[in-house]
N, C-alpha and C positions, 0 to 999 in steps of 0.2 A: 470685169474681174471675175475668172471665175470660181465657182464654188468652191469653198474648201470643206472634205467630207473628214468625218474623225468614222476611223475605223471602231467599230460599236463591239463592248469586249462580249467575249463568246461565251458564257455561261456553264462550267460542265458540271454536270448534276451526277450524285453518285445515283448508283439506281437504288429502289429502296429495299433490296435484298439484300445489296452491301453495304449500305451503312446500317440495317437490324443486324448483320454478319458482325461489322463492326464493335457495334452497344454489348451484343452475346459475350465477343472476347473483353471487351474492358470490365465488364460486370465480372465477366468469371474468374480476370485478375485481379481482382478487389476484392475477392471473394474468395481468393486462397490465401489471404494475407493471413497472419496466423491472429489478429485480436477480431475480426469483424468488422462491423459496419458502424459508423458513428461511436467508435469508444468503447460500444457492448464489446462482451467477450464471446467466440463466437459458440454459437450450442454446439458444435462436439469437444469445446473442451467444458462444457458443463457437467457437473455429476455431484452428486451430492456430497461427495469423499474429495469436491476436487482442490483440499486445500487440507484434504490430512497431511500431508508430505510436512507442513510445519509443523508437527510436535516429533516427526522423526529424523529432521533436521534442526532441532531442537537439544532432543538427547544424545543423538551419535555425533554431535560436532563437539560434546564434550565427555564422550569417552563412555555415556552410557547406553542399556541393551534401548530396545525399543519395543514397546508394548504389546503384545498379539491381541490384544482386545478390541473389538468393534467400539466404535466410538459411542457415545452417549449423544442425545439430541442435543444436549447442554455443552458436550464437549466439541460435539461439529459446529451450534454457532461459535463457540468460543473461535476457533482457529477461522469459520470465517469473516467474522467482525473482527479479527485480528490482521490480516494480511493487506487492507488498505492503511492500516498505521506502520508494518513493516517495508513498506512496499515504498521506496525514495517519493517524497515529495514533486510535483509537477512541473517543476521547471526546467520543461523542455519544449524542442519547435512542435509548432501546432498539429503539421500536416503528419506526424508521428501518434499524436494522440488522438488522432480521427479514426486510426487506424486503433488503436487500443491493444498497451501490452500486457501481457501478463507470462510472468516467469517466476522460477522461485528462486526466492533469495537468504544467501547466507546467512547465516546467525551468526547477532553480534561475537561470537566466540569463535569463531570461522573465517572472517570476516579476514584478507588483505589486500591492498594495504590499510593501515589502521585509518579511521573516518575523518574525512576530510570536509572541515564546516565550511571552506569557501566554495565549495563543490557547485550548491544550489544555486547561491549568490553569482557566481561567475557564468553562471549557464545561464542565470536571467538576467543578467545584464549584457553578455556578448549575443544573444540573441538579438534577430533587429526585432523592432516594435514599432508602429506607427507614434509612439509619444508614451514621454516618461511616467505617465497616470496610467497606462497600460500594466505598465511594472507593477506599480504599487497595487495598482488593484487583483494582481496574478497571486499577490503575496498576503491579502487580504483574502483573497479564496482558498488558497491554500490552510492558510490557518482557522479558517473559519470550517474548513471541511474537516480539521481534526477534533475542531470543539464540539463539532455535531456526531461525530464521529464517538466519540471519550465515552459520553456516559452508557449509550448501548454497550460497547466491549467491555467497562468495567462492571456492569450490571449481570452479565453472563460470568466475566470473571467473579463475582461475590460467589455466584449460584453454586458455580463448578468447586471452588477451593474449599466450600460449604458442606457439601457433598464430599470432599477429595478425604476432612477431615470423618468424619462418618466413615467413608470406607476404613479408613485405617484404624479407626477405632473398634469397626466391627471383625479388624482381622484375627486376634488371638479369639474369637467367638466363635472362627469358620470350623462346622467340623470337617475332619479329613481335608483338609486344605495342602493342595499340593504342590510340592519347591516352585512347580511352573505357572500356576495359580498365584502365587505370593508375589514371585520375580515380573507377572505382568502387571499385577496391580500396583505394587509401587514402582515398576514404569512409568505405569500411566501416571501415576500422581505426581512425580519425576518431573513429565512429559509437561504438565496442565502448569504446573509451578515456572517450568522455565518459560512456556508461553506468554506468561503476565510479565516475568523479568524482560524476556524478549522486548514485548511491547512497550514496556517501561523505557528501556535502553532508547530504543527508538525516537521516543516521545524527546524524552530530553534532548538527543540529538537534534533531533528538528526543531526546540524552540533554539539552540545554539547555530544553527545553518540562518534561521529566521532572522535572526537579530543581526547576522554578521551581514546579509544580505537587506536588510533594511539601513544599518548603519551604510553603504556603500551607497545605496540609493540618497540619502539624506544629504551628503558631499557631492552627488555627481547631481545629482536633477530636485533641488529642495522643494516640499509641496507638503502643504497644509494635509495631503493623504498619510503621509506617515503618521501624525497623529493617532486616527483609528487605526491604522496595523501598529501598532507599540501597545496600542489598549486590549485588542485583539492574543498579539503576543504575552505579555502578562497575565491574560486569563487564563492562557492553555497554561503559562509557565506556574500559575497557583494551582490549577486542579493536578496536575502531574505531580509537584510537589505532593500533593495531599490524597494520591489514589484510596480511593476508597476499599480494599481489600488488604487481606492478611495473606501475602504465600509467604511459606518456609522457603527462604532463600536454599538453592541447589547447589547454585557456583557463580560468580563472579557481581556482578551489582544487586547489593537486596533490592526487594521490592519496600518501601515502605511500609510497617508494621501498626493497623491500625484496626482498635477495637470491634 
């Protein structure tokens, strides 16, 4: 009988100038994306101002001037400990936030159409997941990133509203104080007020998206995890209730008012 040969498969190796050709371009398309690498946000949109845009998107989306004054160190952390509580909740597909966004977003007074609580919930349930403890626990980090989150921004918030009182106290004091001097400084004070209402509005929205999207999980996939995000949820929902700061409400939800 005679032999039977199998044709031996032929091997083609790219050379190794073109597959570094290769690596050079996929690197440098991953590297124009606009958040960076692994979630960082990339260094040319870092800068120290690069989240002033929220107290002037803050004032002008209800009608007032906006401030010409350099910010205070107190008032730049404020706006940026403030913009991961503005900035929607994480429930989205993954290979987006590998990528890392960052955009600015409208204030609640700006805002259409008006806020939609099943938003998060529907975006983390019709996403696929390998298993429904997957869910629970996205919604367990989530909330858990606002409680870590809370006390740094309202701790800068105390300092800034602190301070914000003080300026204005010390203004009938200013000598020679000029219309344009006045008009920025109660901008700014304006500005720093609506910021904490900002964050406020926010807050609350998210434990109301939270809960609507935990309730859905409980009827679709039931699991002993809901327990801790309910416990989780409650917590964030008592400290928002009871922010620790006094602003003089501007326009639309006060902030709660507390000694």
């Amino acid at each position: 009988m005679p032999e039977t040969r199998f044709p031996i498969p032929v091997r083609r190796r790219i050379p190794g100038s073109s597959s570094h050709l290769i690596l050079l371009l996929i690197s440098a398309a991953l590297g124009g994306c606009s958040g960076g690498d692994f979630g960082r946000t990339r260094q040319d949109f870092r800068n120290d101002d690069m989240h002033s845009w929220i107290g002037g998107e803050a004032t002008s989306s209800v009608g007032l001037p906006v401030s010409q004054f350099q910010l205070t160190d107190n008032e730049r952390l404020l706006r940026d400990l403030a913009y991961p509580l503005i900035e929607p909740p994480h429930s989205r597909p993954a290979w987006r936030s590998v990528f890392g966004e960052y955009g600015a977003q409208p204030s609640p007074w700006r805002q259409a159409p008006a806020f939609d609580r099943t938003a998060y919930g529907r975006a983390l349930i019709d996403e696929p997941h390998r298993s429904h403890a997957s869910r629970y626990a996205l919604v367990i980090d989530d909330v858990r990133d606002d409680i870590t989150r809370f006390e740094p921004f309202f701790a800068a918030a105390v300092r800034v509203i602190d301070l914000d009182r003080k300026r204005n106290a010390s203004l009938p004091h200013i000598s020679e104080l000029s219309p344009r001097e006045r008009t920025d400084a109660v901008a700014r004070m304006q500005e720093n007020s609506l910021i904490v209402q900002w964050v406020q509005q926010c807050l609350e929205r998210r434990i109301s998206s939270y809960r609507w999207a935990l309730e859905r999980l409980v009827i679709a996939a039931p699991d002993n995890m809901a327990a801790d995000a309910d416990r989780l949820i409650n917590e964030l929902a008592a400290q928002t209730a009871n922010p620790p700061v006094s602003a003089q409400p501007v326009i639309g939800h006060a902030v709660s008012v507390r000694g």
